[in-house]
C-alpha positions in Angstrom: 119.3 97.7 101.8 115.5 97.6 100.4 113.4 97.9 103.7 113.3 97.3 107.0 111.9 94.5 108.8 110.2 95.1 112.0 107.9 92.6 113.0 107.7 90.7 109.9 106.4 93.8 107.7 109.1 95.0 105.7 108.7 98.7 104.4 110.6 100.4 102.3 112.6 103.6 102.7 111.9 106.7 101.0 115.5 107.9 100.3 115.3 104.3 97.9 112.5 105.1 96.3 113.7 108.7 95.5 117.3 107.6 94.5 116.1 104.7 93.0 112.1 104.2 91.4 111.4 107.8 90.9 114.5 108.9 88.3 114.0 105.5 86.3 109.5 105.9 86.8 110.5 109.6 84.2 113.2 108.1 82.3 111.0 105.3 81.0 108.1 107.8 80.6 110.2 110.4 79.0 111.8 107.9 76.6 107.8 106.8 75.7 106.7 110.2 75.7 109.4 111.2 72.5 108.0 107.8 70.9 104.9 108.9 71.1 105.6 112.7 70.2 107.6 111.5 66.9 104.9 108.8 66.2 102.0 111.6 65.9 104.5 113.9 64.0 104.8 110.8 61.9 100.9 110.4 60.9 99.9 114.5 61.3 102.7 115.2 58.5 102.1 111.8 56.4 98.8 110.8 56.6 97.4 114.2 57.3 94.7 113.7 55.2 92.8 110.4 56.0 90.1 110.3 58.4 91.9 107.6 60.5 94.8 110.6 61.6 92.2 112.9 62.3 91.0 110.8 65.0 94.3 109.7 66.1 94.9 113.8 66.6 92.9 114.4 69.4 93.2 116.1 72.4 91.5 113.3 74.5 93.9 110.6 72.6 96.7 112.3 73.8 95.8 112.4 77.7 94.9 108.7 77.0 98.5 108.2 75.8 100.3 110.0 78.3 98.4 108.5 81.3 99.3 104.9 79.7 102.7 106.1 79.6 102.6 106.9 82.3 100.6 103.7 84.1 103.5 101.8 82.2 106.6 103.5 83.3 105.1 103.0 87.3 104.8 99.1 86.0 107.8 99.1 84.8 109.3 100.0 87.9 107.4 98.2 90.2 108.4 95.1 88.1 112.0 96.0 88.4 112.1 96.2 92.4 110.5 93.1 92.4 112.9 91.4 90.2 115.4 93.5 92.5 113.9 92.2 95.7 114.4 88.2 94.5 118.2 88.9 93.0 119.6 90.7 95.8 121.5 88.7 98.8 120.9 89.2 102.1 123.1 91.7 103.8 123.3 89.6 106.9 127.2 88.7 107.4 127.9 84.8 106.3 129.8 82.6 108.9 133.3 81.6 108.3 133.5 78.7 105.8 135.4 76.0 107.2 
């Protein structure tokens, strides 16, 4: 179900990693991307004033931010196939029980 094994390398299909790592990889980045959005909102509208948010309100801090989002989410998922890859039974059909 999560690769093939030919020759003791296993790979993985694409259709799984469309269907499956791709849709949660933007989920998880969208759902941090809104954090961060509401987050700057947060400190351009409250704090607008200090010297700390002017720094924080840069154009470089933001690519920072969304590449680490980013790096996460890919984590994230890569962390989850794993975990997948150790919970999932074999597929192979189980002899009769006697």
């Amino acid at each position: 179900m999560w690769g093939i094994k030919q020759r003791g390398v296993s790979s993985v299909r694409p259709s799984v990693c469309l269907r499956l790592h791709l849709p949660t990889i933007f989920h998880t980045a969208s759902i941090w991307l809104t954090v961060l959005l509401a987050v700057q909102r947060y400190v351009s509208v409250c704090h607008s004033t200090s010297a700390a948010a002017r720094r924080f309100r840069t154009v470089d801090n933001a690519v920072r931010a969304i590449i680490g989002v980013m790096l996460a989410a890919v984590m994230v998922s890569l962390l989850r196939c794993q975990w997948l890859r150790d919970t999932t039974p074999s597929l192979k059909p189980q002899p009769p029980s006697p």
